[in-house]
C-alpha positions, 0 to 999 in steps of 0.5 A, spaced: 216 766 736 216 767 728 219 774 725 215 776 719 218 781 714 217 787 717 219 786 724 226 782 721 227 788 717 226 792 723 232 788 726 237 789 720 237 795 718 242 797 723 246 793 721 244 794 713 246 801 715 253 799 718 255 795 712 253 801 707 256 806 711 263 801 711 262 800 704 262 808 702 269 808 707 272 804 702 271 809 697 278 813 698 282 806 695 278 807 688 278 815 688 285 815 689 286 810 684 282 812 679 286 820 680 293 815 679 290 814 671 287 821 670 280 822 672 279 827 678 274 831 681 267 831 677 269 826 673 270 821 678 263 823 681 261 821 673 263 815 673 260 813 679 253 816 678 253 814 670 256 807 670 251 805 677 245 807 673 247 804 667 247 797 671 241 799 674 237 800 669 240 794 665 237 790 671 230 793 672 230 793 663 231 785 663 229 782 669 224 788 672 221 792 668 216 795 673 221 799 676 221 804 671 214 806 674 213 813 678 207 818 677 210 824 675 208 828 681 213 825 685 218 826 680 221 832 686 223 826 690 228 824 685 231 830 683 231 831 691 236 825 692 239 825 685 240 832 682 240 836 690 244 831 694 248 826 689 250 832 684 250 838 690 252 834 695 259 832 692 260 838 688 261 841 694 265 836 697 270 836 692 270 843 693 271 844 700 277 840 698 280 844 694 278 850 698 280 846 706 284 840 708 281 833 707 281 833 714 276 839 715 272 837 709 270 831 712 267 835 719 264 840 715 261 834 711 258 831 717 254 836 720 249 832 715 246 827 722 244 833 725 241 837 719 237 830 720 235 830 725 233 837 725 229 837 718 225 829 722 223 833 727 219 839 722 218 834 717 217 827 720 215 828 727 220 824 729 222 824 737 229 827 739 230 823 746 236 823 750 239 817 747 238 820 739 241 826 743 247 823 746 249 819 740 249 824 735 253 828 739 258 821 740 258 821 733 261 829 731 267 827 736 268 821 733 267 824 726 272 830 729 277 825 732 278 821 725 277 827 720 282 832 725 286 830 731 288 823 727 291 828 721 295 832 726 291 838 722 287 845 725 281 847 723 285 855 724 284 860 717 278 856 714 276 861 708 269 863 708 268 860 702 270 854 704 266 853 710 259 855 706 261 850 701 263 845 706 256 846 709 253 845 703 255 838 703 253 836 709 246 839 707 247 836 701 249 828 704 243 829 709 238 831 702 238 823 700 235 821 707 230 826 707 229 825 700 229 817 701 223 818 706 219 822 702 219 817 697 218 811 701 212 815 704 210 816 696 210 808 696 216 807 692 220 800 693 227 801 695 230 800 689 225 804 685 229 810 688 236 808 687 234 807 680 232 814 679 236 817 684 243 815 679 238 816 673 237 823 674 244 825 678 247 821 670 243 826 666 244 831 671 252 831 671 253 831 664 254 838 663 259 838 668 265 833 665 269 832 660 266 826 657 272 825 652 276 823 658 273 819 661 271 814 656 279 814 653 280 813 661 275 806 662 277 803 655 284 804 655 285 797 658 280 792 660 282 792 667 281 799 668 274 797 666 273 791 671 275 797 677 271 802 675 265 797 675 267 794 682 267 802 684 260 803 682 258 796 684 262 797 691 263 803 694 255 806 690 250 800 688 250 796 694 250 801 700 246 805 697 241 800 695 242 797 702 241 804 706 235 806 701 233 798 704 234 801 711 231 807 711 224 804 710 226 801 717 228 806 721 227 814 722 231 818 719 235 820 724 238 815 727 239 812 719 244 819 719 248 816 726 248 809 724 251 811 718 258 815 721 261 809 722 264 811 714 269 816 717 271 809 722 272 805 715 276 810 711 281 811 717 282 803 717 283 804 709 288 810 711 292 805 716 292 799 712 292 800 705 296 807 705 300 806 711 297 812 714 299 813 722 295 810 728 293 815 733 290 817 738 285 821 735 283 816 731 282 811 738 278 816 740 274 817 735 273 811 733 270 809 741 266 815 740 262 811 734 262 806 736 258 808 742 253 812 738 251 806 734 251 802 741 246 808 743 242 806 738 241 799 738 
């Protein structure tokens, strides 16, 4: 029997999803590099949001001009997902780390599956069933298991500040999806979104970074060029065009889910590339991951 597109697409967001959440969790081996030759924090973000609209728009200028078209009604969309979730979502983040260890910035941010789901059910009239209920809750132990108990950390003494703005970023990382499916529902392409999505994020980050600095980072040698753009292409370009793709295949809750196989994929690096310890937790979690996406097949 013949599949046509949309029944394919069905097929493979999942698996599209799992890729991008894979990809976001190569991240740590280019943000730590990138504060090795002295970009940090917002900068970083920067780099990764102007050099990925950069790419973007030279594609859409050459080979897809079309791409530039949106009603200016629907411009919330994209300051939804560019300004409330690239721009908040990591800010928060970034300061959660400041405030927090590494370790309970990262369960804070993984509330973002169950802020999803909560705001598809209002919004979207999506269905909670059991099996969406059970692998949500699968993947906050993974997520738990990798972030915490695999780094030997305690969630003891966490500061007022830093669970508001820990929680903040798990708001902000669920805004995208949210954002994501109105646009999809306004009858924007996939690309279309991720377009204006680092459009907006680029413009709306400029206030917040030492421009100087980042210019005298990347031109400092060609190959700090050449890592800068395999950041931008690697761990924001091809997930987010691959989730954003996914997104208007499946709902939104079960998008948030299959996408916490990120914390999995930042464990490996940890373990292969920086030789952190292997675990239990990070057994454990790792499982309980993995059973969530098996719910969700």
């Amino acid at each position: 029997m013949q599949l046509n597109f949309k029944d394919l697409g069905r097929r493979l967001a999942p698996v599209l999803i799992i890729i991008a959440g894979i990809f976001w969790g190569l991240t740590g081996i280019f943000v730590r590099q990138l504060n090795t030759i002295g970009l940090h924090t917002m900068n970083v973000v920067a780099v990764r949001v102007i050099c990925t609209a950069i790419l973007l728009s030279l594609y859409a200028l050459f080979f897809k001009p079309s791409l530039f078209k949106i009603k200016l009604k629907d411009l919330w969309c994209f300051l939804g997902t560019g300004i409330a979730s690239i721009i908040f979502f990591n800010y928060c983040y970034f300061k959660t780390m400041t405030l927090a260890s590494l370790s309970v910035a990262a369960i804070l941010l993984y509330t973002a599956p169950a802020i999803v789901m909560i705001f598809s059910l209002l919004l979207f009239r999506e269905q909670m069933s059991i099996k969406k209920i059970l692998a949500l809750f699968a993947a906050i132990i993974g997520c738990i298991s990798v972030s915490l108990w695999g780094q030997g950390k305690s969630c003891n003494n966490i500061s007022l500040q830093a669970l508001i703005t820990g929680l903040g970023a798990g708001f902000g990382y669920a805004l995208y999806t949210i954002f994501g499916r109105y646009g999809f529902l306004k009858g924007y392409s996939s690309m279309q979104i991720t377009l204006w999505t680092f459009i907006f994020a680029a413009v709306g980050i400029l206030p917040f970074i030492d421009f100087n600095k980042i210019t005298e980072v990347i031109t400092f040698s060609f190959g700090n060029s050449v890592f800068v753009i395999l950041f931008s292409v690697i761990c924001t370009l091809l997930p987010y065009l691959l989730y954003t793709f996914a997104l208007s295949y499946t709902e939104s809750s079960v998008a948030a889910v299959l996408a916490s196989v990120e914390p999995v994929a930042a464990a490996f690096v940890g373990i292969i590339v920086f030789g952190e310890p292997f675990s239990l937790g990070n057994v454990i979690g790792i499982i309980a991951i993995l059973i969530s996406i098996i719910l969700l097949k």
